[in-house]
N, C-alpha and C positions, 0 to 999 in steps of 0.2 A: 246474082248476089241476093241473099235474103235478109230481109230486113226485119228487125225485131225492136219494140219501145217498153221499155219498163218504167210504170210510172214506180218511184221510190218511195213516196211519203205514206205515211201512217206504215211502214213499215218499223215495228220492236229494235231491229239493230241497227236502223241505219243506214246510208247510202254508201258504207264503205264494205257491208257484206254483200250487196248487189255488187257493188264495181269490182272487187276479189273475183268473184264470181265470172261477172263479162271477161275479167281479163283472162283470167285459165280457160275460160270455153273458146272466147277467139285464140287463141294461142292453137287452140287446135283444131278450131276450124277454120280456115282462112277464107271462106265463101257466104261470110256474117257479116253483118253490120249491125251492131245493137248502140240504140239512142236509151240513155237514161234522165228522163223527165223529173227533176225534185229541187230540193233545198240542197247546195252545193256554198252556200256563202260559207268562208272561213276552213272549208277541206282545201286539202292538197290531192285533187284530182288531174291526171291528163287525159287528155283526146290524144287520139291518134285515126287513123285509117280506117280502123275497124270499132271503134269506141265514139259515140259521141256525146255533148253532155248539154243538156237544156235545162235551166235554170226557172225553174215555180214551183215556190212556197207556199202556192195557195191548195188548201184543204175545202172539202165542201164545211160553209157556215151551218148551216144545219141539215144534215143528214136524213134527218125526216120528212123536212118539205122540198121533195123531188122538185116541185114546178121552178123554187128559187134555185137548187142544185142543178140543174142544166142548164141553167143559162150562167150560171157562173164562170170563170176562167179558171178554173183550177185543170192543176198537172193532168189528173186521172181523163177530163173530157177533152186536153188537149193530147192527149194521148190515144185516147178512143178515134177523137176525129182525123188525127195522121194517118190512121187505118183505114177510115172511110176515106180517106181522098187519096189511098193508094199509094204516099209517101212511103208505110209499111206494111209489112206482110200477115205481120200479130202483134199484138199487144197481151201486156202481162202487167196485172199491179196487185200491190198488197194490201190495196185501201180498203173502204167502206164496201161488205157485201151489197148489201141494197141499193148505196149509190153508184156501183158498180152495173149490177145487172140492170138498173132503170136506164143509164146514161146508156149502155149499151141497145138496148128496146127503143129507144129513142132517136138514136144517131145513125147508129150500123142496122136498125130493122129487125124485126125478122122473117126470117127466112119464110119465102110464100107456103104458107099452107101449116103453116105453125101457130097456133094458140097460144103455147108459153114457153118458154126458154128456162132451161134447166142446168142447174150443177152438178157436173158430171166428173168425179175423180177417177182415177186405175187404181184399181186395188190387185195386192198379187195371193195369190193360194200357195201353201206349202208345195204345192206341186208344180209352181212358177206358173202357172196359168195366170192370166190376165181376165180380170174382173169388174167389167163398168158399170158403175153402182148411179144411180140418179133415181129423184134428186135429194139432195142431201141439204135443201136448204132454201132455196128459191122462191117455191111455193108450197105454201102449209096446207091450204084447200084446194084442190084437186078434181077433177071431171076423168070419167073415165077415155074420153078422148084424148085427154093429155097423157095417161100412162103411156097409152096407144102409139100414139105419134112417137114419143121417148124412146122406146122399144124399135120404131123404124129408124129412128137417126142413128141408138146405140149401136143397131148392125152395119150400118152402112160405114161408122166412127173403126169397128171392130175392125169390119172385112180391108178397108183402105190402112186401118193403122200396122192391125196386126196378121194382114193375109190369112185371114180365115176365111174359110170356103163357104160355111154356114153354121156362123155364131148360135150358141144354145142361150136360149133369152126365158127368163122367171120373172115370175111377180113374186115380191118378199109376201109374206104372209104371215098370219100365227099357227099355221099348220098348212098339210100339203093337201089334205080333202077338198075336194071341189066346192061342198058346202058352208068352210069356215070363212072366214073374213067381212069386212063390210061391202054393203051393197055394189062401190063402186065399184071397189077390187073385183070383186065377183065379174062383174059387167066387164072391165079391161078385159080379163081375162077370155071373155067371147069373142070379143074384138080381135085380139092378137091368135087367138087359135083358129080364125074363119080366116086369117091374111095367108097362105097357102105360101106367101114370100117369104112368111118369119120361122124360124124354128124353136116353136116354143115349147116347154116340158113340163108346163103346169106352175103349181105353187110350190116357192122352198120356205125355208124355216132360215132366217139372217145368220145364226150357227154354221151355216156351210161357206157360206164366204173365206173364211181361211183356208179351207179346203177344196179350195177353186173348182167347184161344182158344177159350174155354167159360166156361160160368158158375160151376159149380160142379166145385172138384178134393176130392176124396177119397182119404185117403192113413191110415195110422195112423199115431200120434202119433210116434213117435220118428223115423219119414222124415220125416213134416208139420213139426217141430221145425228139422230137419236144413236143409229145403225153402224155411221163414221165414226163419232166419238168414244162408242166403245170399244169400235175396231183398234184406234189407234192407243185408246185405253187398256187394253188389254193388251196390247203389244208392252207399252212400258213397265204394269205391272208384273209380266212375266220376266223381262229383263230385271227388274229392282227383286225378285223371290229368287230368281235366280241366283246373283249375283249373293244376297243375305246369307243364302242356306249353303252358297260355296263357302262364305270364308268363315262359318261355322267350326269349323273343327280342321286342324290337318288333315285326318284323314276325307273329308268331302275336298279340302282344299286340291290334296292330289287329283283324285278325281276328278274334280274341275279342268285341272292343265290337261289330263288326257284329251276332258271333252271339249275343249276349248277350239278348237277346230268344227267342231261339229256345231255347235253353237255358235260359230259367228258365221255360221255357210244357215242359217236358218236365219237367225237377226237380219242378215245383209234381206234374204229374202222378203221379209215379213216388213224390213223398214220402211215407213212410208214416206220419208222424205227421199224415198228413190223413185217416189211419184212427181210428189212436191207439188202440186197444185190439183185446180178442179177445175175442168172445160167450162166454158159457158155455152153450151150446145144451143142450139136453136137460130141464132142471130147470125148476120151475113159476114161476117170477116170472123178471123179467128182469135180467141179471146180466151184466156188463162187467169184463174184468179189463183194466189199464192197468200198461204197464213203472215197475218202480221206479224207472226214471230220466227218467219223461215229463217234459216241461215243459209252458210254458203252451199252445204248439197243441196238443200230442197231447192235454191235459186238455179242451181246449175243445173237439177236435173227437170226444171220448169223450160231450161231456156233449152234443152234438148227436146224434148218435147216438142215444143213448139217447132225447132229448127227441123226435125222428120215429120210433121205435119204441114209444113210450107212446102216441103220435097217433095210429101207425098199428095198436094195441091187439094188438100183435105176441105178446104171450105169448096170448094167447085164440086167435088164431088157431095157434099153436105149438100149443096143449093140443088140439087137434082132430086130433092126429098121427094117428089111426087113419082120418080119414076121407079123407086126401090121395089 
């Protein structure tokens, strides 16, 4: 049985698009158990078998000062600590980034031989190739060890998620010449092309991401940040140009119904709440953070996620970072 906790709060819609959500995913998997951790006073929710529901209200009081947010009671670190004590197998919430990734560094560790823990999304390429982008947020200064490390665990994330034999790994760049970028990049990039384990292809330009180019991108947080929002940025503006310049005129309108097939077989692709969340790589148990504003795909295709990386026994093989 696997077991999965989502904490609810500081979630945008609420604990009744999470529990929509748990309940069409158990429905069809019957080898779940998902706990939802939040503010439940005054809902008509049920438990059952596969559903369970734990009741706190409590938010971090101030977000900023980690030392009073870890010791506080709230949902998110009693959620975190059900995972460290093996109650469950992952954890998912929609709360506070920062209080998120510190209660994790704190609680669940990280992983031996790890510097800094990172946020790591799937992105897909028009060519359905699978794309793991980090970080996108975690940490804004950077050492070139840390790309480094990144770069080991992305493959390891790859090869167990996605059965690749030898994921293609880039450092994002502002060009692919060996002498642009800043110093550190420059320096990862030694690092990661002397490891004989990694299979690296140099520097790309964030432009080829939709074009699933390579497996794994490498970037520090504050570009990696920069690099998601536009991704998903540009995803809606082309739906909304789309959608405008069809109902233009009949004759585009026709046009439109023919391609309307073709267009939702590329949208489905491109959508990213077919990802629905961002890994929290680095730290000892497995750990999912999902936008404050998901709804019920991006929750459901979080809580898959997680459910074939508990199968595929993804943190054991993560904690083996030194032997990649």
């Amino acid at each position: 049985m696997k077991k999965i906790i989502i904490d609810t709060n500081g979630l945008d819609n609420g604990p009744y698009v999470v529990y929509n959500s748990v309940l069409e995913f158990t429905k069809k998997f019957e080898d779940v158990r998902v706990t939802l951790i939040g503010d439940f006073n005054g809902l008509k929710l049920m438990e059952n078998s596969q559903i369970k529901l734990i009741q706190n209200s409590l938010v971090p009081s101030d977000p900023k000062n980690i030392r009073a947010m870890l010791k506080e009671k709230t949902s998110m670190n009693q959620a975190i600590m059900s995972v460290v004590n093996n109650e469950n197998d992952g954890v998912i919430s929609g709360g506070d980034s920062g209080s998120y990734i510190a209660s994790l560094i704190f609680k669940s560790k990280r992983i031996e031989g790890i510097l800094r823990p990172a946020f790591m999304p799937v992105a897909t390429g028009l060519n359905g190739r699978k794309v793991l982008l980090l970080d996108v947020g975690a940490n804004l200064e950077v050492k070139p060890e840390n790309l480094y490390e990144w770069a080991k665990l992305a493959t390891i994330f790859h090869k167990t998620i996605f059965s690749s034999k030898n994921p293609e790994v880039t450092l994002l760049n502002i060009g692919t010449e060996e002498y642009k970028g800043l110093e550190y990049v420059k320096l990862a990039a030694k690092l990661i092309e002397n490891d004989q384990r990694l299979n690296y292809i140099g520097f790309s330009e964030p432009r080829d991401i939709l074009r699933g180019m390579y497996d794994v991108a490498v970037i520090d947080g504050y570009g990696g940040n920069l690099v998601l929002k536009s991704y998903e940025g540009a995803i809606f503006t082309f739906k909304d140009a789309i959608k405008s310049t069809a109902l233009s005129s009949i004759r585009t309108k026709i046009g439109a119904l023919l391609m309307k097939p073709a267009f939702k077989k590329v949208m489905n692709v491109l959508d990213y709440r077919n990802v629905g969340a961002a890994w929290v790589i680095g730290v000892n148990n497995l750990a999912l953070k999902i936008h404050g504003s998901s709804d019920e795909k991006s929750i459901y295709s979080a809580l898959f996620q997680m459910y074939y990386a508990i199968e595929k026994e993804l943190d054991k093989k993560l904690r083996e970072f030194k032997n990649v």
